[in-house]
C-alpha positions in Angstrom: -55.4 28.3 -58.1 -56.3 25.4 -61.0 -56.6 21.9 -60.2 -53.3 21.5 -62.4 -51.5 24.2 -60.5 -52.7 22.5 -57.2 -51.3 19.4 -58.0 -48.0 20.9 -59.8 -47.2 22.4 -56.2 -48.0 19.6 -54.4 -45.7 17.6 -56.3 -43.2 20.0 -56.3 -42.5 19.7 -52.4 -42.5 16.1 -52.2 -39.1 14.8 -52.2 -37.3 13.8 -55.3 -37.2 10.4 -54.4 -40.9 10.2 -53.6 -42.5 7.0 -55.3 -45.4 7.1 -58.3 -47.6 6.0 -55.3 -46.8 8.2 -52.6 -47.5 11.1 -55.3 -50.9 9.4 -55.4 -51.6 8.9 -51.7 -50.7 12.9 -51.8 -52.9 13.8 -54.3 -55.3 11.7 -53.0 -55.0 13.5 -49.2 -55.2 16.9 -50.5 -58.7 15.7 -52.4 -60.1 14.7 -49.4 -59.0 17.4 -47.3 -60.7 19.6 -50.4 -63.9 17.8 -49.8 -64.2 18.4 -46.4 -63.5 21.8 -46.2 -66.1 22.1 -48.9 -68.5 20.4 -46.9 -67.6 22.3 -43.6 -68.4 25.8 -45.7 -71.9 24.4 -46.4 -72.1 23.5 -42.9 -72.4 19.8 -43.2 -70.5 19.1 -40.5 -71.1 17.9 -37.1 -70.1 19.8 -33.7 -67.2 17.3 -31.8 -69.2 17.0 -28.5 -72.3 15.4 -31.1 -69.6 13.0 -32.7 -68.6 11.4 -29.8 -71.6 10.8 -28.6 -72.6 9.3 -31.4 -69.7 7.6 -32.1 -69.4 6.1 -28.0 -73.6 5.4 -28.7 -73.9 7.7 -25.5 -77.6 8.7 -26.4 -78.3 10.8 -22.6 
């Protein structure tokens, strides 16, 4: 699917009432989520367990 089909579907299920910048907040969520799947393929990610650790600063 295109970029411009991507966001012509997204669009499409948002309600008909749905503001210029809720369309954007949409957009803007499904570019992220894009982004971090991308970056979860590569296997840039971190395991959970890791990022709470990290996160809490439990360094055992």
């Amino acid at each position: 699917m295109t970029g411009k089909q991507k966001i012509l579907a997204a669009v499409q299920t948002m309600p008909e009432d749905a503001s210029i910048d809720e369309v954007i907040d949409r957009l803007w969520l499904l570019r992220k989520i894009e982004i971090a799947q991308g970056q979860a393929d590569r296997g840039e990610g971190i395991e959970h367990d890791k990022f709470m650790q990290e996160l809490l600063g439990d360094d055992e």
